[in-house]
N, C-alpha and C positions, 0 to 999 in steps of 0.2 A: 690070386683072383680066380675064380673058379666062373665058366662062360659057357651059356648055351645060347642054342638057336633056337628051341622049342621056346613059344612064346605064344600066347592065348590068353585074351582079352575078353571081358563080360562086358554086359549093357550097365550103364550108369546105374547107381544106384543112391537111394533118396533119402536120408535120416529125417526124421518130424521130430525129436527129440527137443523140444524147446526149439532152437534154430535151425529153419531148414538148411541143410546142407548138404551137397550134393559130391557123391562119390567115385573114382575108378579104380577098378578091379581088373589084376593080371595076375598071369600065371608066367613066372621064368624061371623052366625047367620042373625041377620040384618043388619050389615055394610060392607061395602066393603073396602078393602085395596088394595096399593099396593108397588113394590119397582123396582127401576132400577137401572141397572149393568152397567159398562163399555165395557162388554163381553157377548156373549149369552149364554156360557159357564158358567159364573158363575151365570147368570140368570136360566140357566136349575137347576145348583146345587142344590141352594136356595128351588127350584121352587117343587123340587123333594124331600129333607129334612124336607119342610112343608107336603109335599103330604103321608110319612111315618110314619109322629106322626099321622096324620088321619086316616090313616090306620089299626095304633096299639090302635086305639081309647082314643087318647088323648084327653084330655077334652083343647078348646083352649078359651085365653083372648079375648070378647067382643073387648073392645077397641082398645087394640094394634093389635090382629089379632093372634099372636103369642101362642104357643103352652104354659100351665101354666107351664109345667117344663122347658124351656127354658127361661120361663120371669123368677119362682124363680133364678135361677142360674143366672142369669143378674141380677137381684137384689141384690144378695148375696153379689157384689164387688163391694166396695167403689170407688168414686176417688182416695184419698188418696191409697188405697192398690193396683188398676192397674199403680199408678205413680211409684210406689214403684216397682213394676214389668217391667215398661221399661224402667226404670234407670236401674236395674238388666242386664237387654237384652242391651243397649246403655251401657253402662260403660268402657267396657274391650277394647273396637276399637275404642272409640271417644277418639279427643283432648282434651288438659287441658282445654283450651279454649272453648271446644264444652259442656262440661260438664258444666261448671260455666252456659252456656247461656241454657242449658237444665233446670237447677234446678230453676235458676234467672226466668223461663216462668210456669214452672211447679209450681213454690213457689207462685206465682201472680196469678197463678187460684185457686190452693186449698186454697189460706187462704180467699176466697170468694164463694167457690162452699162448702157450708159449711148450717147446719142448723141451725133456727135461736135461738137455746136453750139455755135457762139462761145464767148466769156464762162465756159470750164468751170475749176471751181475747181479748185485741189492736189487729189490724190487724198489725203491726208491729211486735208485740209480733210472731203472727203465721206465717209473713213468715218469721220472723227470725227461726221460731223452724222448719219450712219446711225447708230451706238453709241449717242449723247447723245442723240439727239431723236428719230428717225424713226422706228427698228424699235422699242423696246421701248414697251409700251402704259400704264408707266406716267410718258413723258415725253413725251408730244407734245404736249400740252395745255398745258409749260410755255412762258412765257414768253422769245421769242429776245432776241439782239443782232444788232444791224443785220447785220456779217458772218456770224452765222448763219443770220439769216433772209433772205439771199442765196443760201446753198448750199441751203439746205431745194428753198426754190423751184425754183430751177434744178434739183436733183433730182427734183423732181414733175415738170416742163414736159419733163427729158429722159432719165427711164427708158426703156428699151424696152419694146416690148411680150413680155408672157412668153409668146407666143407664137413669137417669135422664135429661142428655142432650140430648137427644132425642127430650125435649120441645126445641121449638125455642126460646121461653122466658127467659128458663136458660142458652142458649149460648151465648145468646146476652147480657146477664150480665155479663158473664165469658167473652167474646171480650171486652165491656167496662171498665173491670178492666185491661186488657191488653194493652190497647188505654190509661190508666191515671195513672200520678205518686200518691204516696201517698198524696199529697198535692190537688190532682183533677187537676191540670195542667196537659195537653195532654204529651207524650212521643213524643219522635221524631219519623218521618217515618218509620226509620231502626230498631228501636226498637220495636216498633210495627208489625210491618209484621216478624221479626224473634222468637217474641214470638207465632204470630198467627199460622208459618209454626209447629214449636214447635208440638203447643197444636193439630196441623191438623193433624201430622206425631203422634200422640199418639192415636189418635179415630181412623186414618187406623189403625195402629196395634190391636186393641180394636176389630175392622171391622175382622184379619184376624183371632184374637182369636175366631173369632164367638159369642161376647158379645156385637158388635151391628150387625144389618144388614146392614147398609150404614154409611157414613161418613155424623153428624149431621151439618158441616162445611159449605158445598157442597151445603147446602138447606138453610142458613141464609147470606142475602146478609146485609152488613155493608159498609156503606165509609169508604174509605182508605185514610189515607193523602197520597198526593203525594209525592215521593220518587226523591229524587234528586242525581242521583248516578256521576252528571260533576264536575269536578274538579271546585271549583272558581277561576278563573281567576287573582283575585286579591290577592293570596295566591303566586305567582309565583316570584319571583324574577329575575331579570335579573344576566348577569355574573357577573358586576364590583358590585353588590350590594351581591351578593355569594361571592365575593372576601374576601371584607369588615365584611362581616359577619365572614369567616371563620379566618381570622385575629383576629379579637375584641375576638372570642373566647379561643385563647392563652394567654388572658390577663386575663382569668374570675378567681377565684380558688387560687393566688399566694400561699395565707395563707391555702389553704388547701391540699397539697400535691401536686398542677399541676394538678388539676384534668383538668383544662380547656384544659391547654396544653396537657396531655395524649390521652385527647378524640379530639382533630384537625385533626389526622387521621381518623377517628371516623365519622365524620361528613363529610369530604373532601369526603369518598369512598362511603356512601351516596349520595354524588352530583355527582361525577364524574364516579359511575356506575350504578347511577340510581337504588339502591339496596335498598331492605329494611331494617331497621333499627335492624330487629332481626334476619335478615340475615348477616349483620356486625358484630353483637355479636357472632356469631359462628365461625366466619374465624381464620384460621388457619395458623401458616406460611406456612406450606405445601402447602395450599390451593394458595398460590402467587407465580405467574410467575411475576418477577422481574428484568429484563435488564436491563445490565449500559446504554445501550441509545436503542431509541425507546418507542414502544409501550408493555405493559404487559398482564398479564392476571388474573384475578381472577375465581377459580374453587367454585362456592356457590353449597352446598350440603347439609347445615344443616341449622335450625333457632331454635332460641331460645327465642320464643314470652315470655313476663309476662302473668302467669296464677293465679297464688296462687297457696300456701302449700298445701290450701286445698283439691283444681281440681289434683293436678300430684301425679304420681306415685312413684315418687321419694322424695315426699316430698319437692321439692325443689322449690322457686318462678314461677322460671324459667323453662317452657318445652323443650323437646327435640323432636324435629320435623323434620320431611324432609321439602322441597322445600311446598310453597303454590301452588296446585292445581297441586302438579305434585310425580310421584312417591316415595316410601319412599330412594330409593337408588341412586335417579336421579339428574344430575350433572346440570347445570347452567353455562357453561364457558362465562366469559363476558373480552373481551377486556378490556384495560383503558389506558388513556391515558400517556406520560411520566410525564402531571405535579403530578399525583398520584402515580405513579411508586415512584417519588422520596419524595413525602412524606413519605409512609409506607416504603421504603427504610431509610430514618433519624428515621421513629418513630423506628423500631426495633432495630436502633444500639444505641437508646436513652433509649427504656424503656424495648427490649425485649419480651419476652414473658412468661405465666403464665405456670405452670408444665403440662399443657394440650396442652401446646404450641396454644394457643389464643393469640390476639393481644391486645385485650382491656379486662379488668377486673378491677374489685374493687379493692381496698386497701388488700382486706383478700384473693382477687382473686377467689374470685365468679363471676357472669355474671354483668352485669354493670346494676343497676334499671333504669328504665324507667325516676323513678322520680328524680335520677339524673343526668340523661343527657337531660332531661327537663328545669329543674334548671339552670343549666349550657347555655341552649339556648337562654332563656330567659332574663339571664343579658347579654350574649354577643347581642344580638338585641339591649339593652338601647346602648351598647357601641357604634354599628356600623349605626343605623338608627336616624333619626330626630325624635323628637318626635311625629310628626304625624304620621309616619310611625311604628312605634313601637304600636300605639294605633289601626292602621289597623289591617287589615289578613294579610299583605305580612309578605311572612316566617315565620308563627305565630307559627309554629310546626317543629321540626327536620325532619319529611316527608314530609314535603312541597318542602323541598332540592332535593329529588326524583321526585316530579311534576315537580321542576324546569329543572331538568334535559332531562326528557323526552320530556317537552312543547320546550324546544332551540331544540332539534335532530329536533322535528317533523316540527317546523318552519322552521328548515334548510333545508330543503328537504331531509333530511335519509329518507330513503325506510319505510313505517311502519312495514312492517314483519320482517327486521333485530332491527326496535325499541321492536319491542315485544318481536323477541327472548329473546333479552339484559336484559330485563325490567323484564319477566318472564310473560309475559301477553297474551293472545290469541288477533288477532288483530281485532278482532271485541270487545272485548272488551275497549283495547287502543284507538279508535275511537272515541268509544262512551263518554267514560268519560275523554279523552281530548277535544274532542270536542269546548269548547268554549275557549281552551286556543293555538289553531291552528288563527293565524293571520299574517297580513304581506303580504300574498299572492297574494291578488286579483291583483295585477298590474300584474304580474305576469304569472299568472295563462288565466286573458283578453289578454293579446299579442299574448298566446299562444292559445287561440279562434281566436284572428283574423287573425292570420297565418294559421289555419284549415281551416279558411273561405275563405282567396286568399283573 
């Protein structure tokens, strides 16, 4: 490390370049640096915290620019040990689900932001030992096996420091392991960009601890695959092909307690309130307005996504969650119509409900797996499609029964703000990812131009 005392500072300086952003400028020794802010404020900060160790006659880094007792102590922390730290800080207020996808991005950099010393285990091996043991804070404390508590080690002994991304070179390594599965085959879009936001939302934090100065993210441009957030079109099923469907599925199961039968309502209130999947697992009789004739209502207030044992709190598959994107105590009232009324009307006086007073449960009367009413979809498809059809995307998924839903309203001409209320969606976002499944219209829509025009 090569160190002077000679240190001189310029006056802020201002880029208009599209975003204004605001700059500081120094001199240590013979090289020049600089750094910019989003704020001038936190530009002055900065600007003022370097200006004090020169003051107190800190001897400052040639290279980095930076004062040597802020580079040691930037060097002191590991990757590994500040992941370990904003899993601490994320834990306690993320979802079951936000957690799994924190560790699954943070497990895919560390077993790569790593050094290259003897004895380094499979990469499989280390993110399994980052997943199971290291990052989440409520397994480290358990107890290893011998080949685990081999890779743990060796991962402690040869993190890097997170200081280290700082080089453009080593983030753009850490991006490229986040861009590929373990086989070198790309990730998908979605999966990519929520690891990338992941590891961005980890160097800000890193930024506010004052163990970087800027976000290394910000400065290393990468392609992105593109992102396709429209519903496919060819996923969509028509009514009489929902009919058929939800029919064939009373048929699936005989020999295994009715499961098929049990879950018809299941499936129906999916399609007919356009609900999500693990918003049905939550519903309640309470939760159902039910008249002998008319229209009904369903009050959605809870969901119960699959997370793992290992993401919840409760230990249990299943999360406990309010409404998606919407308050933890906030209600959801959706209409429905009478042919659904009088389904959940028959399934109750057929099967009841569980001691939680739920409408669907398992056998033990837990939450319903994913992977069995998967199952279950999947042969009622052979039942009710041709076989071409069953080798397509049409209703290739239980929530597709939901697109199906929303794609008939918005063809129908429903308003799209009362589609979104129902749906639970902002309507710019309903727009957007229906989009290619809106058709039928143009005749329509031309009459009513040429009538504008006389």
């Amino acid at each position: 490390m090569k160190i002077t005392y000679e240190v001189r500072f310029w006056d802020i300086k201002v880029l208009k370049n599209g975003k204004r952003r605001y700059g500081i400028r120094w001199v240590a020794g013979p090289k020049r640096h600089s750094r910019y802010y989003e704020t001038k404020a936190l530009a002055n900060s900065r600007r003022s915290e370097l200006m004090q160790a020169a003051r107190r006659g800190e001897a400052f880094d040639v290279e980095s620019g930076l004062p040597v007792s802020e580079l040691k102590q930037r060097d002191d922390v590991s990757f590994l040990e500040f992941a370990q730290s904003y899993m601490d800080m994320k834990w306690p207020t993320a979802a079951a689900t936000t957690r799994g996808s924190l560790v699954e991005a943070l497990a895919t950099a560390g077993a790569v932001f790593v050094r290259g010393a003897p004895g380094r285990p499979d990469i499989r091996e280390l993110r399994q030992a980052l997943t199971a043991r290291i990052l989440p804070p409520t397994t480290r404390h358990h107890d290893l096996q011998h080949g685990e508590q081999r890779t743990v080690d060796w991962l402690r002994r040869q993190s890097r420091p997170l200081a280290d991304l700082t080089e453009p070179a080593a983030v753009r390594d850490v991006l490229d392991a986040l861009a590929a599965k373990l086989d070198g085959t790309p990730v998908a879009a979605t999966v990519y960009r929520r690891k990338r936001a992941v590891l961005f939302n980890l160097l800000s934090y890193a930024v506010e601890r004052q163990l970087l100065t800027d976000n290394p993210l910000a400065r290393v441009t990468r392609a992105t695959p593109k992102m396709i957030d429209q519903i496919d079109p060819r996923v969509v099923a028509n009514p009489s092909q929902i009919r058929e469907l939800l029919t064939a599925v009373t048929y699936v199961g005989t020999r295994n307690r009715d499961r098929g039968a049990h879950l018809h309502a299941f499936f129906a209130t999916v399609y007919y309130a356009a609900a999500r999947p693990a918003e049905v697992l939550a519903l309640r009789e309470t939760d159902c307005k039910l008249p002998d004739t008319g229209w009904g209502e369903l009050a959605l207030g809870e969901s119960r996504p699959a997370a793992g044992k290992r993401w919840t709190d409760s230990g249990e598959v299943h999360d406990r969650r309010g409404l998606k994107h919407r308050g933890v105590k906030d209600v959801r009232i959706v209409p429905i119509p009478p042919i659904l009324v009088s389904i959940l009307t028959n399934h109750l006086k057929t099967y009841g409900t569980g001691p939680d007073g739920r409408l669907f449960r398992s056998p033990n009367g837990s939450v319903v797996g994913a992977s069995t009413y998967y199952r279950i979809w999947a042969q009622a498809r052979t039942y009710a499609l041709s076989p071409a059809q069953v080798s397509s995307p049409l209703a290739g998924r239980p929530y597709d029964l939901r697109h199906a839903a929303v794609s008939l309203w918005l063809n129908g001409g429903v308003p799209a703000t009362e589609i979104a209320e129902r749906a639970g969606h902002s309507v710019e976002v309903l727009l957007r990812v229906y989009a290619k499944c809106i058709d039928g219209q143009r005749d329509t829509i031309n009459k009513t131009i040429d009538g504008l025009l006389g």
